[in-house]
N, C-alpha and C positions, 0 to 999 in steps of 0.2 A: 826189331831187335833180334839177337842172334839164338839161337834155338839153343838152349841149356840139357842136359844128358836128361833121360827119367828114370827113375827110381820109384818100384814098386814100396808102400811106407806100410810100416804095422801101427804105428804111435806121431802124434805132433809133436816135433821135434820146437816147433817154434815155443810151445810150450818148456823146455826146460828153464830153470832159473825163473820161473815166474810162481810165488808165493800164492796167489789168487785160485781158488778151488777152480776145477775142471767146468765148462758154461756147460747148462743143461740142454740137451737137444728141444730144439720149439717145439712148443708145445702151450693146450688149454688148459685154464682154470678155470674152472665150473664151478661157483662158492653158491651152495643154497642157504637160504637165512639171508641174500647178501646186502637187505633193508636192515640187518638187525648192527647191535652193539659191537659185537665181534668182529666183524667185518669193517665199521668206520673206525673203532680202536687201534685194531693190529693188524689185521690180514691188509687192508691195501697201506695203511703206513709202511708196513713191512716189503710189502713189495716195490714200495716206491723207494724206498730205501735201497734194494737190491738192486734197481734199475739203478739210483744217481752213483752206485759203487762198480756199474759193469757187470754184475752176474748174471743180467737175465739175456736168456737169446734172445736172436732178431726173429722178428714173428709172434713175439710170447703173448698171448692176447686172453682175457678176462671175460666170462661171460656169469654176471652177478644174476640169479635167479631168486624170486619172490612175490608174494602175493602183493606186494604194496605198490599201490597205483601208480607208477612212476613213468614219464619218456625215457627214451636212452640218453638224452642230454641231460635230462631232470637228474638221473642216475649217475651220470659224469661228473656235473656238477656233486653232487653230493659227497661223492667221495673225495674228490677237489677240496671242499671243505675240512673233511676226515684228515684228508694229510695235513693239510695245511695249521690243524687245527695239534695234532697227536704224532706226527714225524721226530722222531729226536733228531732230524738234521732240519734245520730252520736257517735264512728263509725259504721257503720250497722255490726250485729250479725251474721256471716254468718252461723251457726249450725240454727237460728231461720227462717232464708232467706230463707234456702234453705228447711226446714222442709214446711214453706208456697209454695215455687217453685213446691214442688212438684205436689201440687194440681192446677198447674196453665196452662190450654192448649189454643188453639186457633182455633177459625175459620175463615177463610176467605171468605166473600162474601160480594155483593150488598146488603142494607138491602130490597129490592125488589123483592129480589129471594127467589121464591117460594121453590127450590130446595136446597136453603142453608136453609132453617129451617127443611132440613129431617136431614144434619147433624146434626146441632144444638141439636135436640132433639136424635138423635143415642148417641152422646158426654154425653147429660145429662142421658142417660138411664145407660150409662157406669159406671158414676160417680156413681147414684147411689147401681151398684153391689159393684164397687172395693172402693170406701172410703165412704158409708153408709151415704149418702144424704137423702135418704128415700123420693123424690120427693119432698124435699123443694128446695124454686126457690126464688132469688132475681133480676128481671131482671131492671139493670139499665140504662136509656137512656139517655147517655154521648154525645150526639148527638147534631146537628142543630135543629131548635125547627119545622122545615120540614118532618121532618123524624119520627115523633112523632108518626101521625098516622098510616103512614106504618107500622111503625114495630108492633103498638097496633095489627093491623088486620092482619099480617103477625103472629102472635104468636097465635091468636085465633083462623086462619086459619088451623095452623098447628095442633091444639090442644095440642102445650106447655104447653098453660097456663090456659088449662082446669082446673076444679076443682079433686079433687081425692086425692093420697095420699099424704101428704104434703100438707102445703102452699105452696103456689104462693104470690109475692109481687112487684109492678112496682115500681120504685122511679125514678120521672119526675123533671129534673131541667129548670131554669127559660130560659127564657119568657115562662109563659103560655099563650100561645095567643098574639095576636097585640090589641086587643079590646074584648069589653064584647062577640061582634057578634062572634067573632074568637075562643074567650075564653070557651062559649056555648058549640060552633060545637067539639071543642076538648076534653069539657068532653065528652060529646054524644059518640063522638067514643073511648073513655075510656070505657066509662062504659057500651059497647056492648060485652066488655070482659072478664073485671074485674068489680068488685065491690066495691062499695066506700071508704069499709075497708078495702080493699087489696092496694088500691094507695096513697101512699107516694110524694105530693109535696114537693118540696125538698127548703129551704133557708137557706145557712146556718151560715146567721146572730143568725136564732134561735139557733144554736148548738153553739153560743159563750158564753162559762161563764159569761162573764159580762152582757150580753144581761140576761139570766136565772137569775143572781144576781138582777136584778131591779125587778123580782117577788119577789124573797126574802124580799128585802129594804123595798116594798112596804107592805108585809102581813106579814112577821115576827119582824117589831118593832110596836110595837104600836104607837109611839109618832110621826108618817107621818100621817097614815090612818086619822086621824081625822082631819089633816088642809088639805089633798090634797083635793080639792075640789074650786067653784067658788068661796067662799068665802075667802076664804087666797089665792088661788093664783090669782095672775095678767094674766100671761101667760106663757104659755108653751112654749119653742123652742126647735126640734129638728134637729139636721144636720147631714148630712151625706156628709165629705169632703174629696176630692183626690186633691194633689197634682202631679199628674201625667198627662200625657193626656191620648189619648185613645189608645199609644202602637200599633201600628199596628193594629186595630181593626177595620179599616173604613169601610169594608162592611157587620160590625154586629149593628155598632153604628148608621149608616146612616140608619138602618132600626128602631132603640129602642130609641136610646138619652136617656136624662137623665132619663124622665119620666116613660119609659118601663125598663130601665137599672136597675136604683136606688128605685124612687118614690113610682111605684106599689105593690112591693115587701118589701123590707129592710126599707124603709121611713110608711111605711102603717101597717108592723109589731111592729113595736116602739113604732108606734102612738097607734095602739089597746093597748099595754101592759102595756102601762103608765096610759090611761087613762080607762082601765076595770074596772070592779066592783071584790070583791074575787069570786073568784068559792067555792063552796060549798066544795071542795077536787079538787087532782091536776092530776085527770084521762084525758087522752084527750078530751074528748067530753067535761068534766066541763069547760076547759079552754077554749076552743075551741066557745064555745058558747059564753063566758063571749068576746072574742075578734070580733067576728059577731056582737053583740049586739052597739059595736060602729060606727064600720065601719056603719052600719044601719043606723047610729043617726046625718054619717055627714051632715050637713046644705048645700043646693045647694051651690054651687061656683058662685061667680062672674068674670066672670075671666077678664075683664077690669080693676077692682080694686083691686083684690087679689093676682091676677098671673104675675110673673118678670119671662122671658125667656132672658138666655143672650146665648152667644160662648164665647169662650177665643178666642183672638189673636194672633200674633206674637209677641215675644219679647224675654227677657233676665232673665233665671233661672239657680240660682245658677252658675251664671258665664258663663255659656252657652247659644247662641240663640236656639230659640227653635218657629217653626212652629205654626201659630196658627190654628184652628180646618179646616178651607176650604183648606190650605196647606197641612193637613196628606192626605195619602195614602190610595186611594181608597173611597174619601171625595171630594163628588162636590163641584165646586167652587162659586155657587151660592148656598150653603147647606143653608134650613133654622131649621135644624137638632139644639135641645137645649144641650147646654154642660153644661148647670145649672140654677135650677129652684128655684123657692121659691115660697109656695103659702101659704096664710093665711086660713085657716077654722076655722068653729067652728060645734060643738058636739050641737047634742037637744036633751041633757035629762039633769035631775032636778041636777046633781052632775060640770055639766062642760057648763052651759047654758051662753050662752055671751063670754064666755071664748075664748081668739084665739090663736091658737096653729097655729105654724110659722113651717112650712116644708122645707128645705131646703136641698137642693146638686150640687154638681157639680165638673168637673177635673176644673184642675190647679190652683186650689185656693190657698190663702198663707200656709195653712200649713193642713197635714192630720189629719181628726179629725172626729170620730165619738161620739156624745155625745147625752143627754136627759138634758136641762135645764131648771128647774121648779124655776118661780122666782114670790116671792112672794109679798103680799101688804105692801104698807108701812104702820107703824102703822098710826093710826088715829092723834094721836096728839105726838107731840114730845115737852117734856118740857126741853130743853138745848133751848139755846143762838143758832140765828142764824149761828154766825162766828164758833160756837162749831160742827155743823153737815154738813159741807161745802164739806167734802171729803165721807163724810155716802152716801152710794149707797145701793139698795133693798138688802135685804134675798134672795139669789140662792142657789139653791141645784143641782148639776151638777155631773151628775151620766155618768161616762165618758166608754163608751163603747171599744174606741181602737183610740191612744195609752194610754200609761199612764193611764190602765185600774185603775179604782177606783171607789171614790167619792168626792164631796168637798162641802162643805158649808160655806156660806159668813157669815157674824155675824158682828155687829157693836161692839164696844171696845175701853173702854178709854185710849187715849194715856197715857204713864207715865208722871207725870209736875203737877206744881201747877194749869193749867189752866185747866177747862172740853173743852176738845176736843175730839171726836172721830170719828175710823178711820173704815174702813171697814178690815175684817182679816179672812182668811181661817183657817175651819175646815178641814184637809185630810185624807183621808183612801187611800191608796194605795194596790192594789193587792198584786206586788210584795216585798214591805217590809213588809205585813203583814202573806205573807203565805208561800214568798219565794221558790215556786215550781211553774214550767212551766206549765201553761195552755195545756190541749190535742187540736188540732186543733181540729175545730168544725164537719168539716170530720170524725173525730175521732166518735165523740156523735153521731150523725144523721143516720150513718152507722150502730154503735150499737142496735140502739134504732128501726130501721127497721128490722133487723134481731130479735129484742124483741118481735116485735108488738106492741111499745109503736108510736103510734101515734102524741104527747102533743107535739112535738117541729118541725109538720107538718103542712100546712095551709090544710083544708079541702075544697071541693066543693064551698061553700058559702061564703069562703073568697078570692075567684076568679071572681064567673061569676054572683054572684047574683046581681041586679040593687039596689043601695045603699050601695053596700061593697067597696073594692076597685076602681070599675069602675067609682062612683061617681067622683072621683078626674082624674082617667084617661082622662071619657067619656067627662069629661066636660071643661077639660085643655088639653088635648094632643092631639087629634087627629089631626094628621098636615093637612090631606085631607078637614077638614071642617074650617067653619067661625063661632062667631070671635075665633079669636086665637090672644095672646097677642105676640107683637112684639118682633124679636130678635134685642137684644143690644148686639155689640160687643165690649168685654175688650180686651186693648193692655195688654201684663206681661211686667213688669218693677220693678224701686223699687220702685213705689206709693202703689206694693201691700199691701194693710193692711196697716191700717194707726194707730194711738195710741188707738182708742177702739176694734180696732181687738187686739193687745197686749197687754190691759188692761184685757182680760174675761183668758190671759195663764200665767202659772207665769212662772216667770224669774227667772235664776240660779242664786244662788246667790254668791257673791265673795268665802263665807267661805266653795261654797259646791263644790268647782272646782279640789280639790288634790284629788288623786284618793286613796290614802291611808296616816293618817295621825297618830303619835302617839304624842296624848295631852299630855300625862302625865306620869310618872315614879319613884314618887318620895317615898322615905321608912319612915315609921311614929313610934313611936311607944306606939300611945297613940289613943285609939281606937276614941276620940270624934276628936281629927285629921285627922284620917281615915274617920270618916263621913263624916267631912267638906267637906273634897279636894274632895270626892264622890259627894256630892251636885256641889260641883262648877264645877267640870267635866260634873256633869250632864247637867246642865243649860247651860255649855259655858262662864262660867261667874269668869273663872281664866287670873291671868294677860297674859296670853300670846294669849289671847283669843279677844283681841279688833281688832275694825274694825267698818264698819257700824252698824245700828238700825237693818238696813235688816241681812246683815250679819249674826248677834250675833243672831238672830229671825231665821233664817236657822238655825245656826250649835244648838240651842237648840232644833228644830225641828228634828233631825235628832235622837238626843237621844233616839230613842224611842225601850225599851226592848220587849220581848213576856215575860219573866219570871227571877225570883232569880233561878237562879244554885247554888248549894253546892256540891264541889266534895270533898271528903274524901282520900286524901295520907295518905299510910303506910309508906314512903320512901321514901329520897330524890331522888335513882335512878328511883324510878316511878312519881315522878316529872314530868320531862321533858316530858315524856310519855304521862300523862295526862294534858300537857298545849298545848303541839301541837293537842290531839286531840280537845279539847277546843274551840282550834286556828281557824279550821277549822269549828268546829260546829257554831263559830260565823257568819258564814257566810249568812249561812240560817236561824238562831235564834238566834237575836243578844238578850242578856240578861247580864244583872247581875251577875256575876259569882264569887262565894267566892272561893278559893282553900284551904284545911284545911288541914296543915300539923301538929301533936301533935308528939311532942319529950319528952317522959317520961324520961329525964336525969336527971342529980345529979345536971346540970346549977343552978345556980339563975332562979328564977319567971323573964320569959322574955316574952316581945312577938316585935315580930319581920313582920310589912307589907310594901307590895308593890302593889300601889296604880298606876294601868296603864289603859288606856281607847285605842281602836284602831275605826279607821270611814274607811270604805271602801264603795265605787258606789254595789250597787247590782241594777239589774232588772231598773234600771235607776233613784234609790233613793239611798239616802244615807241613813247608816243604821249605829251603832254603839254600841259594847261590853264594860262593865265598868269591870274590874279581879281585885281581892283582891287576894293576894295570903297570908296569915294568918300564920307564923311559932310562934309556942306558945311551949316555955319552963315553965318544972317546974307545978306550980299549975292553970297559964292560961289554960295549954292540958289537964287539966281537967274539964274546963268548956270551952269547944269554943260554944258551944251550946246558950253560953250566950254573946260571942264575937259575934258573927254572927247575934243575932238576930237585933239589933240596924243597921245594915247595909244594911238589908231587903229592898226591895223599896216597898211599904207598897200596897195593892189591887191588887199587882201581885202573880202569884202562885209561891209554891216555889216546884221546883225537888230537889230532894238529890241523886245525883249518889256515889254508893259504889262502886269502879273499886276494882276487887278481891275479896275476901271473906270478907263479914261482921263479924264483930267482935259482936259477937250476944249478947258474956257474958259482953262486953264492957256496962256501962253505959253511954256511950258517945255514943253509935248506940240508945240508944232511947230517951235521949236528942233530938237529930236531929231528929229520927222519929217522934217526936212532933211539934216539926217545919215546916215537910218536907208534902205536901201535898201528893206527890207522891213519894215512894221512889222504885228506878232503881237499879238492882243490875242485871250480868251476869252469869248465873246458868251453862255457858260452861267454867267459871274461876273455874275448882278444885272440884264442886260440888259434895257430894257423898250422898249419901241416906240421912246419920242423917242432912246435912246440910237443903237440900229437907225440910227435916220433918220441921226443925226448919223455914224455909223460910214459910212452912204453918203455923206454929203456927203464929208467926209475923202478914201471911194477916189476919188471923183469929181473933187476937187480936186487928187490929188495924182498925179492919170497921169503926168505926167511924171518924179516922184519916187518916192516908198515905195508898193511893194503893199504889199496887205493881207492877211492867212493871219489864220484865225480856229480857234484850236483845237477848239471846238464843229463847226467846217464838218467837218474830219479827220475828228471822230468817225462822222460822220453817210454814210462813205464805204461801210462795207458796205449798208448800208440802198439805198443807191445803186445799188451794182453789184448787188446779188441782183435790186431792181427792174428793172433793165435787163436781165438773164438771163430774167424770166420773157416777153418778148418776143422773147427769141434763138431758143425753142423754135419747132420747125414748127407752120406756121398760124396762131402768136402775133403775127408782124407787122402782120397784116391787123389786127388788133384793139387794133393803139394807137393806128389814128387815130379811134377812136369810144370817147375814155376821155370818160366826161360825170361823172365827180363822184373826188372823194379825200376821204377822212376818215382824220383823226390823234390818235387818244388817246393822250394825257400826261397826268403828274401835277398835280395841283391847286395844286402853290406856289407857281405868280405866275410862276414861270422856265417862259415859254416860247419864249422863242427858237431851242431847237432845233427844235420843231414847226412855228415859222414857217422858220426856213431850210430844212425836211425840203419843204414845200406849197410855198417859193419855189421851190423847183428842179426838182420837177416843171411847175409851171406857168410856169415860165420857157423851160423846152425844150420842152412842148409849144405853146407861143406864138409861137417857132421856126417853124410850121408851120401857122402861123393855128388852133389851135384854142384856146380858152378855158377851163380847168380849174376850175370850182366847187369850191374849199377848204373844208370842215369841221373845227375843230379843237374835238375835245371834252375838256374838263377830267373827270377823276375824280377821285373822294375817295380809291376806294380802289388808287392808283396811284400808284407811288413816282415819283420824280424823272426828268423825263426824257421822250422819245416813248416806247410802249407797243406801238401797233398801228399798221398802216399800210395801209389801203386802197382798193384800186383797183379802180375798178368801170368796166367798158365791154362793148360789144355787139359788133354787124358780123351778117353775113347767119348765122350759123350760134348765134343766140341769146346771150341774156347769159352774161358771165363776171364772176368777181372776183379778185384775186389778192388774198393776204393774207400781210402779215409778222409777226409776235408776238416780244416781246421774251420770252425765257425766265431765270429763274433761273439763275445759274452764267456769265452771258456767252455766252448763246447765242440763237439765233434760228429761229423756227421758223418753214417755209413752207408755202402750202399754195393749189393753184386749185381753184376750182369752175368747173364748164360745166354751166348750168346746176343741173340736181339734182344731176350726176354732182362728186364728190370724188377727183380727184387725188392718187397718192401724195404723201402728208405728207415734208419734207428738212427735216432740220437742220443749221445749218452755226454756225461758231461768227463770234460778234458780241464782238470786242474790245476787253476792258476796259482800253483804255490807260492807261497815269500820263501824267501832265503832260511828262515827258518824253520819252516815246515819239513824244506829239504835236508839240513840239517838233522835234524829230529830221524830222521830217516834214516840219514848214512848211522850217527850213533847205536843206533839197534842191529846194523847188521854185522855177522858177524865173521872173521875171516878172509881171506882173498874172494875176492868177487870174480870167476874165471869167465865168467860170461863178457862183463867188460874188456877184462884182458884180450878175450876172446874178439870182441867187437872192433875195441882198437885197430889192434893189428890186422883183420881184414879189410876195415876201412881204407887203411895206409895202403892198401897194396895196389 
């Protein structure tokens, strides 16, 4: 191939346009405990997880330490099980399993053994020859919080965790410490090792979406930031509740209880994050500080008057008796151990002065519930009629952490009726009908983001042992050895639990929201202001067949809630059915407005012919619901549906226009709709040949100021993308993509190559970015199904040639692989996503704007 210019590089350019966090440089996990709970629960779910998403580098290899008699297979398998068992992506991948297995060995020893960390360290020197760790180290202590310091001085001892080449990185989960005294002594011997950037406190309420979304709420609307403060609000409540008890756990519990459990940690992070100031930017330390600065600021406790310590009792849940706290197992019976606290403080600076923020947690409560509720003052004067404000309760704003992740805000509201009456009525944002895609466990982020070196969702030093931070609330409620300390009340469980204002602050399902699948509507119109109508009345809830309660009818119009107008374009009745079942299914995760636009250019009479159908189905535990037009327009209608369609709009939402098949470019009816269409979607793997390409650029080029363009072939082609740009992230690999001189792309032989050409426009688009010139190869095979196949990159630099190489594999998967020179690189595989047609879809709808990369890719490809 012809030798391409080089370019010294500061950054991977291949990386722009790709959404997907930065791959961690390879590198060990060292997990001690890694026989225990924690480790089959979440740490290798979690990591298997990262692997079948792409995040983890090539080489990333696992070495689980423990005294429990295990072989390295025995060990493999084990955790084999774990995932298979506690993954939330199911079924597990076994080509992605077993590509992570491979990196995965064991030690076994006492963590006090001197002579088990010469293994340890022989294991990791291996690691580093045979899968290119390069001396980066995650050691994480899955352990008793006993064991802390041993293994701190046992790794420093050995000089593991010397400095040198690679990081080093501890990650310590909770309890830190029993007290401030405890908490001290165990940084100290932390940091005779490591240093304070190298240690990762672990909580991983912080890695909860919704937890990181109340930073969002608070600093990307503006319309909070300016009442949150002593003057609009009343007060604060935060909870953190289990309905559970303590599960077998009485000789972890009888040492922490709620206060060391819940309080310290999970109850004290909430608190700082609700009530911070912004940080200047959202680098660790910025935030980091802004959450010290509170802690700082709490006001002594009183703990006679501020502080409620109870237990749960014995009684009847959910139908079963059930043990109360001095009954479990391995629980004195004389325990003055808390199983749920509540204490009142308040904050001394000028923002939250007076102000009392209500802490609360505890097992076996009525119902599990982690939340932030900010409730605010009542206006000063209220000008209605007593008897008219009789049901009006304060402004809350209830920012719901887990379940029923969200938000909700209360709002007062005139009933309908001749009389002024008003009632209290939620605002709600739900997660799951609003984004309709699974949360990563928070395992997931915290693990990443340690392997990144981001810091920001880690408690630091100061928000442990400093006197004023956390210990404040510890030092001066919890310590059960000292006086006073506020009595335990013990609760019997029965049905008293939760009485009508515990039921009042959760809403209740409502009659109309109980079918699990319903079809409102069905009926053929064929007079377009008819079609609106039954559309509105569908929409609202507010058709005859539709009655029931105030509440009721208040749900099922509730539930109406779109993300966007769809317009799909049929060529044909047999691609109909085609595109209603895929439809069918993309309602699920974006429920929207959907027109379907069938034009039958016959010799009929001027007809137009619709069917007007609405479907509600339970998602993520809301209800959620699609409204389908489906549009047949004879004669001189199917020449204007452009203008059928637009009246049907649901007005402030965005519209997509999917073209399924080849756009009809010469059509005036494709730029009717592309005037309408905010984004318009079309499949460049349906038929696409060069002059189509060409004309698909003209389109985005003409249409900047109206419809992007999302091409569901571009979607497909996005791991291909990021795995490329990963093998660049690895040490050394930078220097060697500004001397890439050639790419070659085997695909199938059936005339469909348009993804091979957008796979070479996009590398040669962003390397062009930086003045170099990328020589394209696209080789057809006979004996090669559909599709790109191989993908390779070949380039030099002062330390001899390399090539990267990508292989599409059987089952949806992808396999990777460098050469340097002669030398061969551990082989990864990672899985390559076989989406439907609506997956991809789901995709283009979220993005948002002109897509310049594609643009970008196009038009290099063409050239």
């Amino acid at each position: 191939m012809a030798q391409a210019a080089t370019v010294p590089l500061t950054q991977n350019v291949l990386r722009d346009g790709l959404i997907l966090p930065r791959t961690p440089d390879p590198a060990a996990m060292v997990i001690f405990g890694a026989s225990g709970d924690l480790t089959a629960r979440k740490l290798m779910p979690a990591l298997y997880n990262l692997a079948l998403n792409r995040y983890l580098p090539s080489g990333f290899s696992v070495i689980g330490v423990a005294d429990t008699a295990l072989t390295e297979d025995e060990f493999r398998a084990h955790m084999e099980q774990a995932v298979q068992k506690y993954s939330r992506s199911q079924p597990v991948d076994r080509a992605v399993w077993q590509s992570l297995a491979e990196g995965i060995s064991y030690v076994r020893m006492p963590f006090d053994d001197a002579a088990g960390y010469g293994r340890l360290a022989a294991e990791l020197d291996r690691l580093d020859r045979e899968r290119g760790t390069n001396g980066n180290r995650v050691f994480y202590l899955a352990t008793a919080p006993q064991f802390f310091s041993v293994i701190i001085d046992r790794l420093g001892a050995a000089g593991i965790a010397k400095a040198g080449e690679g990081w080093k990185r501890v990650v310590i989960e909770k309890p830190f410490g029993n007290d401030l005294k405890s908490a001290q002594a165990l940084n100290q011997a932390i940091h005779a090792v490591f240093a304070e950037q190298q240690i990762y406190r672990i909580d991983h309420y912080l890695g909860k979406e919704t937890v990181q979304n109340v930073l969002v709420f608070r600093f990307a609307n503006g319309i909070f930031e300016p009442i949150w403060n002593r003057r609009y609000v009343d007060h604060v409540q935060i909870t953190v509740a289990e309905d559970i008890g303590i599960e077998r756990r009485g000789k972890y519990y009888e040492n922490s209880g709620a206060l060391r459990d819940i309080f310290q940690n999970h109850l004290m992070q909430l608190l700082s994050i609700a009530a911070m100031e912004a940080p200047p930017n959202f680098d660790a330390d910025s935030v980091r500080d802004e959450k010290v600065k509170v802690l700082k600021s709490i006001h002594p406790i009183d703990v006679a008057n501020d502080v409620v310590r109870g237990q749960y009792g014995p009684g009847w849940v959910g139908g079963q008796q059930v043990p109360g706290y001095r009954q479990e197992v391995n629980v004195s019976p004389a325990s003055t151990t808390e199983t749920f606290v509540a204490v009142r403080l308040k904050i001394d600076n000028w923002r939250w002065a007076d102000t009392p923020f209500y802490l609360r947690t505890g097992k076996r409560l009525p119902s599990r519930a982690s939340e932030i509720a900010i409730q605010f003052k009542n206006p000063p004067h209220l000008p209605f009629a007593k008897t008219a404000v009789q049901e009006l309760t304060p402004n809350v704003l209830v920012m719901r952490i887990q379940p029923h992740e969200g938000a909700s805000l209360k709002i007062a509201a005139k009933i309908p009726g001749p009389v002024m009456r008003l009632r209290t009525v939620n605002m709600d944002f739900f997660y799951g009908s609003s984004f309709m895609v699974e949360s990563p466990d928070a395992y997931e982020r915290l693990v990443l983001d340690c392997m990144l070196g981001d810091a920001t969702l880690f408690a630091r030093e100061d928000e442990w042992s400093e006197p004023g931070a956390w210990s404040t609330g510890s030092r001066q409620v919890g310590h059960r050895n000292r006086r006073p300390r506020s009595p335990i009340t013990p609760r019997n469980l029965g049905a008293a639990r939760g009485g009508r204002a515990d039921r009042a602050g959760r809403p209740a399902l409502a009659a109309a929201m109980t079918k699990d699948h319903t079809e409102l509507s069905a009926r053929t119109f064929v007079d377009v202001h008819d079609i609106q109508e039954e559309l509105d009345q569908v929409r609202w809830g507010l058709h005859a067949d539709g009655e029931g309660s105030e509440a009721a009818q208040h749900a099922a119009a509730e539930a109406r809630a779109s993300v966007c107008n769809l317009i799909a374009v049929v060529s044909d009745e047999p691609e109909l059915g085609e595109v209603i079942s895929v439809l069918d299914r993309l309602s699920v995760t974006n429920p929207s407005r959907t027109l379907i636009l069938l034009a039958q250019h016959t010799r009929e009479a001027d007809k137009l012919e619709a069917e007007v159908s609405a479907q509600e189905r339970t998602e993520s535990g809301h209800r959620v619901s699609t409204e389908r037009v489906i549009l047949h327009a004879h004669g001189e209608p199917a020449r204007h549906l452009a203008s059928l369609a637009t009246p049907l709009l649901i007005p402030d939402l965005p519209v997509i226009l999917w073209w399924p098949g080849r756009p009809q470019f010469d059509n005036p009816l494709f730029d009717d709709l592309c005037e309408l269409a905010d984004r318009l979607v079309v499949d460049t793997d349906e038929g696409f040949d060069d002059s189509d390409l060409a004309r698909l650029l003209e389109v985005a080029r003409r249409n900047k100021a109206q419809a992007s363009i999302g091409d569901l072939n571009w979607a497909r082609l996005i791991a291909w993308r990021h795995v490329a740009a990963q093998f660049f992230d690895m040490p050394g690999m930078l220097a060697r993509l500004g001397h890439i001189h050639g790419v070659s792309i085997f695909h199938g032989s059936d005339g469909q190559t348009a993804q091979a050409r957008l796979l070479g426009g996009w590398i040669r688009s962003r390397m062009a970015r930086v003045g170099i010139d990328v020589p394209l190869e696209f080789r057809p095979e006979d004996s090669l199904e559909h599709g790109v196949h191989r993908f390779l990159i070949y380039t030099g630099g002062d330390e001899g040639p390399a090539r990267f190489s990508m292989s599409r594999l059987r089952g949806g998967r992808l396999s990777t692989q460098i050469r340097l020179g002669e030398q061969e690189l551990a082989e990864r595989t990672v899985r390559l996503e076989s989406r439907a047609t609506e997956e991809l879809l789901g995709i283009e709808l979220t993005l948002p704007g002109h897509d310049v990369l594609f643009e970008e890719a196009l038009a290099a490809a063409l050239r």
